[in-house]
C-alpha positions in Angstrom: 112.1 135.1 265.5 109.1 136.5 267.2 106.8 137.7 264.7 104.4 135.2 262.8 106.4 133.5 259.5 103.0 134.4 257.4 104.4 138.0 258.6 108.0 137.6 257.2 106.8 136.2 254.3 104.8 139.3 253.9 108.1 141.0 254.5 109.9 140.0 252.1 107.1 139.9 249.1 106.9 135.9 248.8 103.6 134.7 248.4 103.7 131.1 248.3 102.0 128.8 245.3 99.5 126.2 245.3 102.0 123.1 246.3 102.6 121.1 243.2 101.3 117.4 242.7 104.4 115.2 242.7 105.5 113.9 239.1 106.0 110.5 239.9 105.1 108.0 242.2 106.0 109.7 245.3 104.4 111.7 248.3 105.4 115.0 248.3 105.9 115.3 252.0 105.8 113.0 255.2 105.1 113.7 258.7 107.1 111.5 261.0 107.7 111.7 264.8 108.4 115.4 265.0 110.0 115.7 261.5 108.6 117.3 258.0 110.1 115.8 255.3 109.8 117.5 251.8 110.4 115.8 248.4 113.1 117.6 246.2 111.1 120.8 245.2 112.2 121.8 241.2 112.2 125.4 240.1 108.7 125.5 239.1 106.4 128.8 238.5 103.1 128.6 236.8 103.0 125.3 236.2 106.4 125.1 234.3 110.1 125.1 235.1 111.2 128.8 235.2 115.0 127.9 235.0 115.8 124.9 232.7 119.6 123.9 231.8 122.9 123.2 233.0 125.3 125.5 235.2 128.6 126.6 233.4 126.5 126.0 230.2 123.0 127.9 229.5 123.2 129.2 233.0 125.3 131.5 235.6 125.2 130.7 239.2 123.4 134.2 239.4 120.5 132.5 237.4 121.3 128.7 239.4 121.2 130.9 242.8 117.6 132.3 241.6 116.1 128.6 240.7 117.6 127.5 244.2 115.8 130.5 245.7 112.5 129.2 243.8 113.0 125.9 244.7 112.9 126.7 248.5 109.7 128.8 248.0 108.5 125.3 246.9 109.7 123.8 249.7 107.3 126.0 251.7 105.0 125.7 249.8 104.9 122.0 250.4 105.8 122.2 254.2 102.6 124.9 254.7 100.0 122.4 252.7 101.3 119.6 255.6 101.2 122.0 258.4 97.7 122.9 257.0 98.7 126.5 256.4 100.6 127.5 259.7 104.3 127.4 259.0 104.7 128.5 262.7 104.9 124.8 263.5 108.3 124.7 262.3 111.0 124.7 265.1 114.0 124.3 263.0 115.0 123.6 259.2 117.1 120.8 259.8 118.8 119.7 256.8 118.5 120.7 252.6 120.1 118.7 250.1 121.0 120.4 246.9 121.2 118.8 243.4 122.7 121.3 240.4 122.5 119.9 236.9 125.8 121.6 235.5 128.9 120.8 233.4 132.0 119.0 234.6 133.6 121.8 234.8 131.2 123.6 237.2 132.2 124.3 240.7 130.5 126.6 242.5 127.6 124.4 243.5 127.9 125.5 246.9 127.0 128.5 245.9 123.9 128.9 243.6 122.2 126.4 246.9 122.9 129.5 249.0 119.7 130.8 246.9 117.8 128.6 249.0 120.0 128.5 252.3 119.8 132.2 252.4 116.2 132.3 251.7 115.5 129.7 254.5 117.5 132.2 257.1 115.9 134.9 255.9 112.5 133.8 256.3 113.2 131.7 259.7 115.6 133.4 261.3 118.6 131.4 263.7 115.9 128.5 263.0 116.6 128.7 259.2 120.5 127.8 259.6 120.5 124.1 258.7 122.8 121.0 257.8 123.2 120.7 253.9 124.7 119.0 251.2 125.3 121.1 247.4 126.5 118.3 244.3 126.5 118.7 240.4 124.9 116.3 238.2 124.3 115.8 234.6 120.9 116.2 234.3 117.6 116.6 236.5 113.8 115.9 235.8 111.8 117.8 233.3 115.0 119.7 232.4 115.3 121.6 235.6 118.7 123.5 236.8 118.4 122.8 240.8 116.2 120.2 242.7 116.4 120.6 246.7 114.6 118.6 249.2 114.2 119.6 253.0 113.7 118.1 256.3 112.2 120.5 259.1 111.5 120.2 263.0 107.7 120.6 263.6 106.2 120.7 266.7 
C-alpha cells in the first residue's frame, strides 16, 4: 500500500478514539524488539461497550462481526498511541486472536472475527493479512460479545 494509513483511514470514514486505559492491572500495549503487541481490545464506544451478550443468544454474527470490527478500530487505536500517532510504522499485522462470548451451540466464530480480519486488510493492505486464532467462550469482561488482541511488525 503506497498511500499514508492516516489516508486510508480517511478513506474509509474511521476516525480513531482516544485509546482506552486498560481495566485491570495490565499495559495496554508493549514494544519489544521490532514487535507491537496490543492487549485484547473490547467493543467499546464512548466510554461503554456498544455490543454486550452472547452469540447465538442476544446477538447474530452480523451484530458479533460489527463488535469485532470495533474491536480492531481499538486495536488501532492502541497501536497509534505507541507509535506516537504514525501508524505508518507498521510493516505487517502479524497475528489477532479472537475471543467470542457465545452459546454452545454457536459456531461460526470464525466468522463474526472476519469483522476485524477484514478491517485490518482493508485498512493495510497485503500487510493486513495475518495469522489468527477465532474461539467461543462463555463469558467476557464487562459483558462484552468479542475481545481481540493483536501483534504487529513495527519498524
Amino acid at each position: 500500500m503506497n498511500q499514508s494509513i492516516t489516508t486510508r483511514l480517511d478513506e474509509l470514514g474511521i476516525t480513531l478514539p482516544q485509546a482506552a486505559a486498560p481495566v485491570a492491572n495490565y499495559v495496554p500495549y508493549l514494544l519489544s524488539s521490532g514487535h507491537l503487541y496490543v492487549s485484547g481490545q473490547l467493543p467499546m464506544e464512548g466510554g461503554a461497550i456498544k455490543y454486550a451478550g452472547r452469540l447465538g443468544a442476544e446477538l447474530d454474527v452480523e451484530a458479533g462481526a460489527a463488535a469485532a470490527r470495533l474491536c480492531a478500530i481499538n486495536l488501532l487505536a492502541q497501536a497509534a498511541a505507541a507509535l506516537e500517532g504514525n501508524l505508518d510504522h507498521v510493516k505487517q499485522v502479524v497475528k489477532m486472536g479472537g475471543f467470542v462470548a457465545a452459546t454452545p451451540e454457536f459456531a461460526d466464530h470464525p466468522k463474526v472475527i472476519n469483522g476485524a480480519s477484514d478491517l485490518m486488510v482493508d485498512v493495510f493492505g497485503k500487510t493486513g493479512r495475518h495469522t489468527r486464532f477465532a474461539v467461543g467462550c462463555t463469558s467476557l469482561p464487562l459483558g462484552a460479545a468479542v475481545e481481540i488482541n493483536a501483534m504487529f511488525e513495527v519498524g
